[in-house]
Backbone bond lengths (Angstrom), bond angles and torsions (degrees), N, CA, C in turn:
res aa  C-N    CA-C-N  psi(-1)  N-CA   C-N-CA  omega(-1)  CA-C   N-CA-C  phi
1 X - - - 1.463 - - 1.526 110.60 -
2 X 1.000 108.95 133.63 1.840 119.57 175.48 1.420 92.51 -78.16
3 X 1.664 125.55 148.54 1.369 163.08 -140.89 1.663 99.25 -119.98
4 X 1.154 135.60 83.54 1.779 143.84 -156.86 1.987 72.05 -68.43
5 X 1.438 92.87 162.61 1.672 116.16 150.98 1.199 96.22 -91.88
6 X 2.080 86.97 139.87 1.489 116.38 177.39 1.614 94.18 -80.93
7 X 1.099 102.47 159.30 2.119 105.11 141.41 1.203 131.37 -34.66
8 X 1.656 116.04 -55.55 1.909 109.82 139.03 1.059 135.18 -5.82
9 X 1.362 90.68 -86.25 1.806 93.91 177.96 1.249 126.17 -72.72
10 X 1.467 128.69 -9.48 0.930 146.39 -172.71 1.660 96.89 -64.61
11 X 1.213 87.38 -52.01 2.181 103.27 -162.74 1.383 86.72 -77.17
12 X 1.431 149.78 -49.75 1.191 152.21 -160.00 1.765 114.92 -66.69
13 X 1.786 105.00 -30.56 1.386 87.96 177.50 1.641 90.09 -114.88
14 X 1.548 137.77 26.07 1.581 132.81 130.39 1.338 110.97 -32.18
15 X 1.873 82.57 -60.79 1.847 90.06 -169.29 1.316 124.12 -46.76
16 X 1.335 120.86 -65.57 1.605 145.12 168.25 1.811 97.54 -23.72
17 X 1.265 111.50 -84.33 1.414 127.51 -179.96 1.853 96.78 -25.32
18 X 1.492 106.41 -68.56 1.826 92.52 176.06 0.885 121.09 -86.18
19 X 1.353 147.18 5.30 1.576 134.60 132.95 1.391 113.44 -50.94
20 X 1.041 133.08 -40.58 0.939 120.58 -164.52 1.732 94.41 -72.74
21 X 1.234 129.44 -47.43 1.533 134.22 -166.63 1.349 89.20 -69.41
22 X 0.779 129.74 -44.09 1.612 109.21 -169.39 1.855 108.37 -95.92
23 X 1.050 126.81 7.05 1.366 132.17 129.88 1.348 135.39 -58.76
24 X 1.548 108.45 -16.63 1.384 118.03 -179.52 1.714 111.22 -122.48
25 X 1.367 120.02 6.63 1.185 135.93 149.84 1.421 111.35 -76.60
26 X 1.564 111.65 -70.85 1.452 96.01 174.70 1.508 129.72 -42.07
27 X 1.293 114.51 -42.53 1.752 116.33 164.25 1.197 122.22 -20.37
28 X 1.392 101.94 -60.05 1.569 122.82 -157.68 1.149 118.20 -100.04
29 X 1.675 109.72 9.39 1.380 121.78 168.04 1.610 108.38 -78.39
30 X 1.022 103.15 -30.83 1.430 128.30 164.18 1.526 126.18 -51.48
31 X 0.899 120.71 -3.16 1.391 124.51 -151.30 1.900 95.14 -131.16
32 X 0.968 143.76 90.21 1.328 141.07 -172.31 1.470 115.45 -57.22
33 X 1.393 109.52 142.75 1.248 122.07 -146.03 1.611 141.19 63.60
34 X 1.209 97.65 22.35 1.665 94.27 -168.42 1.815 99.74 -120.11
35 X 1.440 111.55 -4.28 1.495 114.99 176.89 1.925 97.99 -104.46
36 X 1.286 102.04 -50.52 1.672 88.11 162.83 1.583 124.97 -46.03
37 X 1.323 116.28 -74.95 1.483 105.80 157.09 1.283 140.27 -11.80
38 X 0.966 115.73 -49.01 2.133 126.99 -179.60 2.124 83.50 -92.04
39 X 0.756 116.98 -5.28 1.408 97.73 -178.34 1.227 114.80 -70.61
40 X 2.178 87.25 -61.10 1.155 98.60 -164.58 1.811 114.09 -80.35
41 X 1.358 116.99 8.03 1.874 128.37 174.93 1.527 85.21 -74.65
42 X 1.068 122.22 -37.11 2.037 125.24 -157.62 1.649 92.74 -66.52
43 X 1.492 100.80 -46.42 1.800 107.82 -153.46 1.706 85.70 -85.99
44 X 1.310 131.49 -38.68 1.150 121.07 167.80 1.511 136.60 -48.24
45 X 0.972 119.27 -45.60 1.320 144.99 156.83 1.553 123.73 -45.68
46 X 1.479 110.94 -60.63 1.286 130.08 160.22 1.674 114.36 -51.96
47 X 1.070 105.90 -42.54 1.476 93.63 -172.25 1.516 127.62 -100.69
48 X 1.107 99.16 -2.01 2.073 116.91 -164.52 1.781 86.43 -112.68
49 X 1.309 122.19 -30.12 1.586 114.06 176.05 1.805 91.23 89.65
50 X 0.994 102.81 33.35 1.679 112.85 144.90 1.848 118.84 -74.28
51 X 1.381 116.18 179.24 1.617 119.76 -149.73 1.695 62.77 -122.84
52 X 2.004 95.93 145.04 1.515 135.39 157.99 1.457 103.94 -67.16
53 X 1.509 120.16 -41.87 1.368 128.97 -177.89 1.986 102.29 -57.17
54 X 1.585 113.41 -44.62 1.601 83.14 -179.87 1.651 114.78 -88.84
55 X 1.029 143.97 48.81 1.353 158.97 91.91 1.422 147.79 -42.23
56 X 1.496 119.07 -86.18 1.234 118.23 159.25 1.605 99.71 -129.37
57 X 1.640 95.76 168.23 1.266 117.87 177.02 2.046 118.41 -101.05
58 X 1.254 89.92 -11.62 1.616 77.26 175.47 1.424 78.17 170.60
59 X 1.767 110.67 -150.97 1.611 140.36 163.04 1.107 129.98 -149.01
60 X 1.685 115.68 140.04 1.335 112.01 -162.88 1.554 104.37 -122.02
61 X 1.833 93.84 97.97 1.647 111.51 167.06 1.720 121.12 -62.16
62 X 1.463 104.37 131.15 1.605 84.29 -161.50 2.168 109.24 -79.05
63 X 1.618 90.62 -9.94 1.508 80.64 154.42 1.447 130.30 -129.79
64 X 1.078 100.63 54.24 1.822 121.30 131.11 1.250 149.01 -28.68
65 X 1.046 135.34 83.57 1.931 114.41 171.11 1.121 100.82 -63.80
66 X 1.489 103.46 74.61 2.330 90.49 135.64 0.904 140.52 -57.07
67 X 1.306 106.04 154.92 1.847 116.77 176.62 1.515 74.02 -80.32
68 X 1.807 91.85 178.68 1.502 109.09 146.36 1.300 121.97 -93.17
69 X 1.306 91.23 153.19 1.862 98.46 -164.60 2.153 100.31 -69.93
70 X 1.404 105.06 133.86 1.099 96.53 174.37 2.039 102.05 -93.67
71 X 1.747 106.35 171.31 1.398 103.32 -167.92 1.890 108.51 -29.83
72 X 1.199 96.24 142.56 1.357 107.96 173.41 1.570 128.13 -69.89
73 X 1.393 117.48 101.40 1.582 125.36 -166.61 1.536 108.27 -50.64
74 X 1.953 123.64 120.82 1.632 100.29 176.32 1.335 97.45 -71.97
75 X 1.474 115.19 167.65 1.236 151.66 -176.15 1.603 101.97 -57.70
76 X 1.363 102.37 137.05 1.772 109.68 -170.54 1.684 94.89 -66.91
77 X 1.321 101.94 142.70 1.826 103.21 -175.13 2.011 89.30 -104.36
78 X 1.447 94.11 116.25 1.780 97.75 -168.25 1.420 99.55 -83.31
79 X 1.317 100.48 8.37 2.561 103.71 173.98 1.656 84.22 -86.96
80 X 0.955 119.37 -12.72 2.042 108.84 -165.84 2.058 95.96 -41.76
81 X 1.372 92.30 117.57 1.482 81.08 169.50 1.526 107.13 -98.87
82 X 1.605 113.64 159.81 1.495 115.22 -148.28 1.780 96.74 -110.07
83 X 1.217 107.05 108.87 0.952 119.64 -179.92 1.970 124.90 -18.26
84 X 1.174 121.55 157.66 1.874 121.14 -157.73 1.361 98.61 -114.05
85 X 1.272 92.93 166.79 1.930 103.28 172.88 0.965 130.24 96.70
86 X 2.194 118.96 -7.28 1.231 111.87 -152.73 1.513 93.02 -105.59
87 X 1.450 120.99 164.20 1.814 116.80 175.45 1.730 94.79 -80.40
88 X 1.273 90.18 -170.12 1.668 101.93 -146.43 1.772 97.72 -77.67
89 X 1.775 115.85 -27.72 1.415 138.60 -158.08 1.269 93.87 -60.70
90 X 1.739 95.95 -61.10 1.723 116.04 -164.16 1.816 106.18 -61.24
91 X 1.391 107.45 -40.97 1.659 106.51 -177.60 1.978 99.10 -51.66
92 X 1.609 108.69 -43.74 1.314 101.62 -149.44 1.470 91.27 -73.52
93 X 1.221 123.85 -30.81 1.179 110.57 -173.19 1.438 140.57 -74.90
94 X 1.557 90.91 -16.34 1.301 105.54 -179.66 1.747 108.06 -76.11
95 X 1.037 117.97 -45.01 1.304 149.42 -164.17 1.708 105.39 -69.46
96 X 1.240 108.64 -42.06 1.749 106.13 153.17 1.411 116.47 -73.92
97 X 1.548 123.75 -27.76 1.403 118.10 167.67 1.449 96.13 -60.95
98 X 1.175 144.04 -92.42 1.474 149.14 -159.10 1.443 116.08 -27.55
99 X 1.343 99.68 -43.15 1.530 107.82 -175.32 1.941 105.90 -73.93
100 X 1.096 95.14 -26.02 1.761 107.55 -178.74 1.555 94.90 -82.79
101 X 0.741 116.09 -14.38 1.969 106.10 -168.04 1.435 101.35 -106.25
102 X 1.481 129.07 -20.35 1.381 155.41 148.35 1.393 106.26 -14.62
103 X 1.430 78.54 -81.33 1.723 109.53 -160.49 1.932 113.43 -73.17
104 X 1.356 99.01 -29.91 1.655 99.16 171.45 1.855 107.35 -81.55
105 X 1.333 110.18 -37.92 1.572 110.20 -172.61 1.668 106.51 -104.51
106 X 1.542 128.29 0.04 1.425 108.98 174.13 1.857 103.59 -115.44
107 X 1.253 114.74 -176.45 1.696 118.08 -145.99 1.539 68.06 -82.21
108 X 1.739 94.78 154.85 1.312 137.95 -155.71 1.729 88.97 -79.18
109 X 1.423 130.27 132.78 1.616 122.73 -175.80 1.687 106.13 -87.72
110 X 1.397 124.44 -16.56 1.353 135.37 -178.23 1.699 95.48 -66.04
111 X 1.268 98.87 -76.08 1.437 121.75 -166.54 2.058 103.50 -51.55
112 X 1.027 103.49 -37.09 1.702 125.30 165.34 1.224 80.37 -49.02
113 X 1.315 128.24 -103.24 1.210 140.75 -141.28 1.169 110.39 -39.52
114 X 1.544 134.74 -73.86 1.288 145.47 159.90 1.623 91.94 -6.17
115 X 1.682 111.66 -87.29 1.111 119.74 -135.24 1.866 106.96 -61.51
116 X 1.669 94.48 -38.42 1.578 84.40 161.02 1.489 145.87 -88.14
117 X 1.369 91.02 15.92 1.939 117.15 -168.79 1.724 79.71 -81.97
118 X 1.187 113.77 -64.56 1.771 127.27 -169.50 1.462 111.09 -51.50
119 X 1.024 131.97 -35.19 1.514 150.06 -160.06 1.503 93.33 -101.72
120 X 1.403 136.85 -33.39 1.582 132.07 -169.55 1.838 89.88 -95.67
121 X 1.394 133.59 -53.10 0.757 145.58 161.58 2.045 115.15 -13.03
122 X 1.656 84.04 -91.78 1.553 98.98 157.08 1.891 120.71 -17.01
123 X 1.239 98.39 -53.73 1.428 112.21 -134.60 1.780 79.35 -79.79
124 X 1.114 124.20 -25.44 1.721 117.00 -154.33 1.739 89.12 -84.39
125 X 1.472 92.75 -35.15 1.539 108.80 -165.78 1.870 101.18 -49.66
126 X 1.548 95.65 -68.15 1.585 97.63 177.68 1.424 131.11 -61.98
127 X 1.631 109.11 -24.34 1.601 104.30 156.46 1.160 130.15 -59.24
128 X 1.226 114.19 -48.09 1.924 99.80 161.17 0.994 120.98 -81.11
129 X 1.526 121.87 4.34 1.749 93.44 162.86 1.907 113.88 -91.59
130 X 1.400 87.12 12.61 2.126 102.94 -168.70 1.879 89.36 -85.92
131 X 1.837 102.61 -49.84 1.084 95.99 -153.65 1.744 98.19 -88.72
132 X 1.270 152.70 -0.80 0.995 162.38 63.97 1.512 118.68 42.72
133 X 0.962 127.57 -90.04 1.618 156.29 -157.09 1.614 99.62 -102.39
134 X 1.364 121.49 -73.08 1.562 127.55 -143.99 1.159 123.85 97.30
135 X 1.335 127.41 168.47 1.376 131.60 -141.90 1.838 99.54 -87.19
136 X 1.544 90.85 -33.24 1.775 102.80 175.94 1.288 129.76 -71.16
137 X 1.359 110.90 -27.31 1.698 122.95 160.96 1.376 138.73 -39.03
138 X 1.329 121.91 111.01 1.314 125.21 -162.95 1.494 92.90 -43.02
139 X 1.265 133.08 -53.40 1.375 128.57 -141.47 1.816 107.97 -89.81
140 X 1.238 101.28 -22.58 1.917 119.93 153.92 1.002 102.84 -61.53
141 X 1.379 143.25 -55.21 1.485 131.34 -164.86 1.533 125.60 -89.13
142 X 1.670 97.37 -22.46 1.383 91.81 150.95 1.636 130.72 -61.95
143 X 1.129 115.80 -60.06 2.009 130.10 166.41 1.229 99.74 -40.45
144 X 1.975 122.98 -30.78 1.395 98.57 176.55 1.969 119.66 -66.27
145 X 1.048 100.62 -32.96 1.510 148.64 -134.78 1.649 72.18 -71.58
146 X 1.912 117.13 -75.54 0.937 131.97 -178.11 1.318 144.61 -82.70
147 X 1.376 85.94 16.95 2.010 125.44 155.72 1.858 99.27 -85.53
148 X 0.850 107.13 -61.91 1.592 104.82 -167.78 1.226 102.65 -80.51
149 X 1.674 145.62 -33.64 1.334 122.84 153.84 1.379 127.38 -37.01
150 X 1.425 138.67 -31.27 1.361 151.28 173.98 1.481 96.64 -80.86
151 X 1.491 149.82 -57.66 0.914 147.58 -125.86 1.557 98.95 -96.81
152 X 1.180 108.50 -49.29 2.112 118.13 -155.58 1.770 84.34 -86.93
153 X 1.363 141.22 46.25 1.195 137.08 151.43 1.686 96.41 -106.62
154 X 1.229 127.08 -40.74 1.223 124.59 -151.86 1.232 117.04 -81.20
155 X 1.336 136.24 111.96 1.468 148.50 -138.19 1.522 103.01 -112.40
156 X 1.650 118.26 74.10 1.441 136.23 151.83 1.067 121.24 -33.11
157 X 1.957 108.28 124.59 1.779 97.93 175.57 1.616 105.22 -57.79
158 X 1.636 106.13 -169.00 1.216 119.59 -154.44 2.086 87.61 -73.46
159 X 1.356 115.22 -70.07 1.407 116.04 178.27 1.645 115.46 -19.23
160 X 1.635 113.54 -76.66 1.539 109.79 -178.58 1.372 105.01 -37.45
161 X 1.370 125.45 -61.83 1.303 136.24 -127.03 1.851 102.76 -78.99
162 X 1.596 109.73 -35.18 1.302 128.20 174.11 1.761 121.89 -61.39
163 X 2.533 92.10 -40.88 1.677 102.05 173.16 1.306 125.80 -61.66
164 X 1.601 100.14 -19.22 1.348 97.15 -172.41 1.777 114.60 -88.57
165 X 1.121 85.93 -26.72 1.643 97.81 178.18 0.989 124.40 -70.29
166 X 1.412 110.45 -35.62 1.663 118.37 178.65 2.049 106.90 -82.27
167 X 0.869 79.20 -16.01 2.355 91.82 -176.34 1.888 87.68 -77.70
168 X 1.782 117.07 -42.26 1.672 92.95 -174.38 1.565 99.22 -81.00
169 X 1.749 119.66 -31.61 1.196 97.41 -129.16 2.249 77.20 -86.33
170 X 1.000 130.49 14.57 1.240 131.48 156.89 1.430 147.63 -90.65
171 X 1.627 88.65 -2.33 1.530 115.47 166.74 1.714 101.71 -83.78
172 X 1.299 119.61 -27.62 1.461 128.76 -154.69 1.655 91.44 -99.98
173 X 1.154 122.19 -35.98 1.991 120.92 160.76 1.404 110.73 -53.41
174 X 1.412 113.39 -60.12 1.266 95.14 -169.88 1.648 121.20 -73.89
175 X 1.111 115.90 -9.26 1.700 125.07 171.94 1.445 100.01 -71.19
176 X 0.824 111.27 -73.88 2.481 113.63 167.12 1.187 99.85 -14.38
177 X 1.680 127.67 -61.16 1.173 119.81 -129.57 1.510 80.97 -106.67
178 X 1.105 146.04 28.72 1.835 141.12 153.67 1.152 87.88 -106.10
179 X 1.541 122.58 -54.13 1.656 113.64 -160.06 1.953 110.22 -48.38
180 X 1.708 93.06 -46.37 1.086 92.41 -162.30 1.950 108.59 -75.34
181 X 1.292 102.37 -22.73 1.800 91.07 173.03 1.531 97.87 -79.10
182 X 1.416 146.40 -27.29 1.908 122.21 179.84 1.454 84.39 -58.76
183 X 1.426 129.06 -78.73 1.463 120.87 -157.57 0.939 120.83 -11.36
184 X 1.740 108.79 -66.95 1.473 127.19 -169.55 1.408 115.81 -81.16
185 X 1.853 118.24 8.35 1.488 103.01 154.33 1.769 93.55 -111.97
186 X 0.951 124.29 -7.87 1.528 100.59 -178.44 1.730 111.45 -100.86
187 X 1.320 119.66 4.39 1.355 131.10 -164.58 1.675 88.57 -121.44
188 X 1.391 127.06 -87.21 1.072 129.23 -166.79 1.549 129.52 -60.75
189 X 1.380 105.09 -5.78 1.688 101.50 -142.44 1.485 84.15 -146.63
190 X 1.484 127.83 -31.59 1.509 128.60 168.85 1.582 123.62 -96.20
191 X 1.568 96.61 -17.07 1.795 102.84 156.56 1.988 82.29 88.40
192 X 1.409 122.47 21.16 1.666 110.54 -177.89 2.052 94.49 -80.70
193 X 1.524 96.09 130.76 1.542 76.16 160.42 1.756 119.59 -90.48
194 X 1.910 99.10 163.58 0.986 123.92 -118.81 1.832 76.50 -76.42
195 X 1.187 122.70 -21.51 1.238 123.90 -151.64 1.903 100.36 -71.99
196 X 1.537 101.58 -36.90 1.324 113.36 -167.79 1.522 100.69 -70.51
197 X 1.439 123.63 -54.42 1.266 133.10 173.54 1.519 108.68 -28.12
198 X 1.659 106.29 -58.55 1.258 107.90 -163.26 1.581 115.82 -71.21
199 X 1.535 120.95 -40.44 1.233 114.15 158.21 1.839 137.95 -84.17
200 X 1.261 114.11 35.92 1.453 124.54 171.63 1.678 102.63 -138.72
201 X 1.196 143.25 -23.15 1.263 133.96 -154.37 1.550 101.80 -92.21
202 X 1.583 122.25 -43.50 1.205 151.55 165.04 1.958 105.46 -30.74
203 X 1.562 128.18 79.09 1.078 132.35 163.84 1.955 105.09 112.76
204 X 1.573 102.97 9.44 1.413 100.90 155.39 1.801 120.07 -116.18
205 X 1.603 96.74 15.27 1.568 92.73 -147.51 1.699 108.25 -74.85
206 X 1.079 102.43 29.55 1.868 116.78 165.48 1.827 119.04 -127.57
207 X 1.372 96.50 -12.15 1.132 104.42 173.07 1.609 144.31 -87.45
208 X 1.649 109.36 84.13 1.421 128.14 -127.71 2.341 73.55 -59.72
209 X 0.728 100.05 -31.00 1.889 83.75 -155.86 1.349 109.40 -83.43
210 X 1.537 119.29 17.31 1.636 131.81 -179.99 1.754 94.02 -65.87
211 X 1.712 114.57 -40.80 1.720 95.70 -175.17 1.070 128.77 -91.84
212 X 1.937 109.76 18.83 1.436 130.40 164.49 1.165 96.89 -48.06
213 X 1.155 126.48 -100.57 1.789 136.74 -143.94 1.638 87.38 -73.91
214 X 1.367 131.98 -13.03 1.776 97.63 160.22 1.465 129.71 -57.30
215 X 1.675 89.39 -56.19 1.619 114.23 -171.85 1.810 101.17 -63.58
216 X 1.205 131.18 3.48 1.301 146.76 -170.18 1.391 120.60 -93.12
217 X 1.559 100.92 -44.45 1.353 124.44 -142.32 1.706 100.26 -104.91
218 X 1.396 123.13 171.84 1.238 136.59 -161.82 1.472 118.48 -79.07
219 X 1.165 105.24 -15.23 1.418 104.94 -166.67 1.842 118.61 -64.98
220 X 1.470 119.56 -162.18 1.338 110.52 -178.68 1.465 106.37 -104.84
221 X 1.342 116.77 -16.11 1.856 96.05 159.36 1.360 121.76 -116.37
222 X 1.530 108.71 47.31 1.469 118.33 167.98 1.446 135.86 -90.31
223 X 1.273 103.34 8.80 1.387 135.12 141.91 1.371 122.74 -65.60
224 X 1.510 110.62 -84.80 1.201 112.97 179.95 1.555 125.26 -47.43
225 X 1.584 114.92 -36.79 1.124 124.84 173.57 2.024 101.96 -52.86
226 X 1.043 121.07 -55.01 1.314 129.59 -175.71 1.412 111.89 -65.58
227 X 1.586 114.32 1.09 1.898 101.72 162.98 1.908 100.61 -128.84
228 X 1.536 106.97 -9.41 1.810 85.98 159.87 1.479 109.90 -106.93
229 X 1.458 125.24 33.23 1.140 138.10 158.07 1.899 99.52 -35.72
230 X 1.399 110.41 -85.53 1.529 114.46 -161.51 1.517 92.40 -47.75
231 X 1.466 132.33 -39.32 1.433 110.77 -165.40 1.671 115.27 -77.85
232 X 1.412 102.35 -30.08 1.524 90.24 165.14 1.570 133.96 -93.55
233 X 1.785 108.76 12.83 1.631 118.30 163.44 1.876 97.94 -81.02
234 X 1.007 119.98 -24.70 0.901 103.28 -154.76 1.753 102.67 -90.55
235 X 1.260 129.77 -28.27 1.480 140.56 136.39 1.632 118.78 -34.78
236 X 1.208 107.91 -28.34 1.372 130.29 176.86 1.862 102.22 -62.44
237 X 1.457 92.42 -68.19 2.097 111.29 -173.89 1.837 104.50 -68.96
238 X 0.960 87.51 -6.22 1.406 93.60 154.07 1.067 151.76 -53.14
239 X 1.606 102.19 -71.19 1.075 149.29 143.85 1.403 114.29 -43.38
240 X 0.795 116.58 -60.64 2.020 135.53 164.99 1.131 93.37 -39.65
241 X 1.680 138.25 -73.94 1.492 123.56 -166.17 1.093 115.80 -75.36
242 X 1.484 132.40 -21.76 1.532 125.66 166.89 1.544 109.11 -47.39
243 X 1.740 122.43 -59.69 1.379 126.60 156.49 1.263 102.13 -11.90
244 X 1.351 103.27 -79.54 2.098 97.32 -150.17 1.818 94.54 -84.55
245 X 0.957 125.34 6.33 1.391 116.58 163.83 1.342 132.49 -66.80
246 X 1.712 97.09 -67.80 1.595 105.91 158.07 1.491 117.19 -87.32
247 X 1.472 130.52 5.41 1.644 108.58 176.37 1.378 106.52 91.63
248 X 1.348 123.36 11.63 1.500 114.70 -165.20 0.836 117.20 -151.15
249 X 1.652 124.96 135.46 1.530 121.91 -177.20 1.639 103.56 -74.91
250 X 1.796 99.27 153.69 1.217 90.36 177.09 1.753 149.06 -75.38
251 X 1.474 88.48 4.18 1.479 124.93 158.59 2.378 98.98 -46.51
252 X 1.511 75.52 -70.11 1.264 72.74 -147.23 2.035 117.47 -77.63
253 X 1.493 105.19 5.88 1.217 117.45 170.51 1.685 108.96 -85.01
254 X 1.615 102.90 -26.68 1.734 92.73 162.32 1.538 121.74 -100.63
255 X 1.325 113.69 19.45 1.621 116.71 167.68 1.571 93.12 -86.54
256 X 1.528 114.57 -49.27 1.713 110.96 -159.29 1.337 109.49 -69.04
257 X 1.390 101.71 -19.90 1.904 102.03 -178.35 1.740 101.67 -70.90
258 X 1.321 110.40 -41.89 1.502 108.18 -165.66 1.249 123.47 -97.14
259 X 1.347 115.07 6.51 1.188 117.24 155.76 2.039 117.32 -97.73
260 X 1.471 93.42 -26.85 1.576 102.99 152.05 1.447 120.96 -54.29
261 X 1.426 131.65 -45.75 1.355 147.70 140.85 1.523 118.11 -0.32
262 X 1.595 115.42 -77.43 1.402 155.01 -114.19 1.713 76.21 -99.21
263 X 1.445 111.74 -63.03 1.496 129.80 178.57 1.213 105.05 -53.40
264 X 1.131 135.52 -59.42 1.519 142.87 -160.62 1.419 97.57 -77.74
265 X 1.514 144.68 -30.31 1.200 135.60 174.74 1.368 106.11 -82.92
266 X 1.177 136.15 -34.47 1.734 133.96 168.13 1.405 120.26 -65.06
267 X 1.399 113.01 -25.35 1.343 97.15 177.93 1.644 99.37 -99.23
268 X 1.412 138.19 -4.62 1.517 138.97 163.13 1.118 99.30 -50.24
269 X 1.692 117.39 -61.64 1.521 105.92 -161.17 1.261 108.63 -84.52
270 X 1.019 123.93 -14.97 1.405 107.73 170.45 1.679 121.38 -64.36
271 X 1.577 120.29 -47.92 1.281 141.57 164.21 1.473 93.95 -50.03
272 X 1.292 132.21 -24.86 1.679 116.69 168.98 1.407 121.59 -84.01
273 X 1.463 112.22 -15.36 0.830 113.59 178.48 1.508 117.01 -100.64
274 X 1.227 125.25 7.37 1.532 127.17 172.88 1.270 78.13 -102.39
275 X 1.071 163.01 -95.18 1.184 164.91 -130.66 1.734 119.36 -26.89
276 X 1.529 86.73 -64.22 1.303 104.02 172.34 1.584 121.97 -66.45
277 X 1.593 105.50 -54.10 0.970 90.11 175.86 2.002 136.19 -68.16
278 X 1.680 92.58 -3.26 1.574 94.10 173.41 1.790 108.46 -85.33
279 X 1.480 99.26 2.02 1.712 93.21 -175.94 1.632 88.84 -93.70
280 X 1.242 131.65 -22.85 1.188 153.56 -141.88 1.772 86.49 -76.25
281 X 1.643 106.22 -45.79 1.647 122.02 -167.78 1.278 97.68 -87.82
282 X 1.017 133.18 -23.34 1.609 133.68 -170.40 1.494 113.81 -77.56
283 X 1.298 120.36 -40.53 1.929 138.11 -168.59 1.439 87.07 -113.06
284 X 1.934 139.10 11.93 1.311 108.01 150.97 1.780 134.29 -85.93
């Protein structure tokens, strides 16, 4: 006989599932522009008489008793056009029902407020200590630190929560896709083996004069290296504007992806593992 999930475990791999999401919030708190963004959807929302619901759905304190999350609601589509035909009484009336069913079943706008008063708050705080200090500064990385403590509670519908992910995890494509054309002119096309590539390229890959002392040097593709020089500086300035694009060395746009990663694979398996085990209840 297969072993059903208790209620225990039930709540236990909830938990997992939002650790893991809020492991991958904090990431991406990291990632500039992606806490302005959800700010300004908050202040958008708030002020045009838009719904809290197309934003976030609640917050996940990591010491909480959660329920388990039942299927995940998609995100209200705010194009929904509102159905025809009704007299003007029935629209109004309905329309104070909705707004009443709003406010008992969507995130609390007080508690909103707070939570994004603290998080806008925060956020001015750690910009001057960025523009101040720098991104490397103990005292920057703390304000970062305590930007994303406020932030990775706040439980984004599925849309935000995906834009933001797909905005880092597409800063982290286009860095691959230079890495992977230098490789393939200094590996494939310059005859470097792959081994050498891999331990020298690793912490110059902005540094147009790294294929100086190749194209210099004794080896057998230090030639060739010295005439696809311009094609791999120019993979190089690439790389350079991704830097001043997002604010970030490229060190640290592949730390935020992989610790974004780390999150996103813990809460998979966990979501695999309710899964199964609710099919587990279904064929008993």
């Amino acid at each position: 006989t297969v072993e059903l999930l208790t209620r225990e475990g039930e709540i236990e791999i909830a938990k997992r599932i939002e650790e893991g999401i809020r492991e991958v919030m904090g990431a991406i708190a990291h990632f500039p522009g992606t806490v302005d963004h959800i700010l300004s959807e908050y202040t958008r929302v708030t002020s045009e008489g838009g719904r809290l619901s197309d934003v976030l759905s609640g917050y996940i304190d990591p010491d909480d008793g959660i329920a388990p999350p039942a299927e995940v609601p998609p995100p209200v589509d705010p194009k929904a056009v509102k159905a025809e035909g009704t007299d003007d009484d029935e629209e109004e009336s309905a329309d104070a029902s909705d707004e009443e069913d709003e406010v008992e079943s969507g995130p609390d706008p007080v508690i909103a407020a707070q939570r994004f008063g603290a998080v806008s708050d925060q956020m001015e705080i750690t910009r001057k200590a960025l523009k101040k200090f720098g991104r490397e500064d103990k005292h920057a990385i703390a304000e970062m630190v305590a930007l994303a403590e406020l932030f990775m509670p706040i439980k984004l519908v599925p849309k935000q929560f995906e834009g933001l992910v797909e905005r880092v995890r597409g800063a982290l494509d286009r860095l691959r896709a230079q890495e992977r054309a230098i490789m393939q002119l200094c590996v494939r096309d310059a005859r470097m083996p792959r081994a050498d590539f891999l331990r020298q390229f690793p912490g110059n890959e902005v540094d147009e004069s790294w294929t100086d002392a190749l194209a210099k040097g004794k080896s057998k593709y230090a030639e060739a290296i010295g005439r696809l020089q311009p094609d791999i500086q120019r993979c190089q300035q690439k790389l350079s504007a991704l830097e001043e694009e997002t604010g970030l060395k490229i060190a640290e746009i592949k730390d935020i992806n992989r610790r974004m990663s780390i999150g996103e694979a813990k809460a998979r398996r966990a979501k695999k593992e309710m899964v199964e085990a609710n099919l587990r209840l279904v064929i008993s």
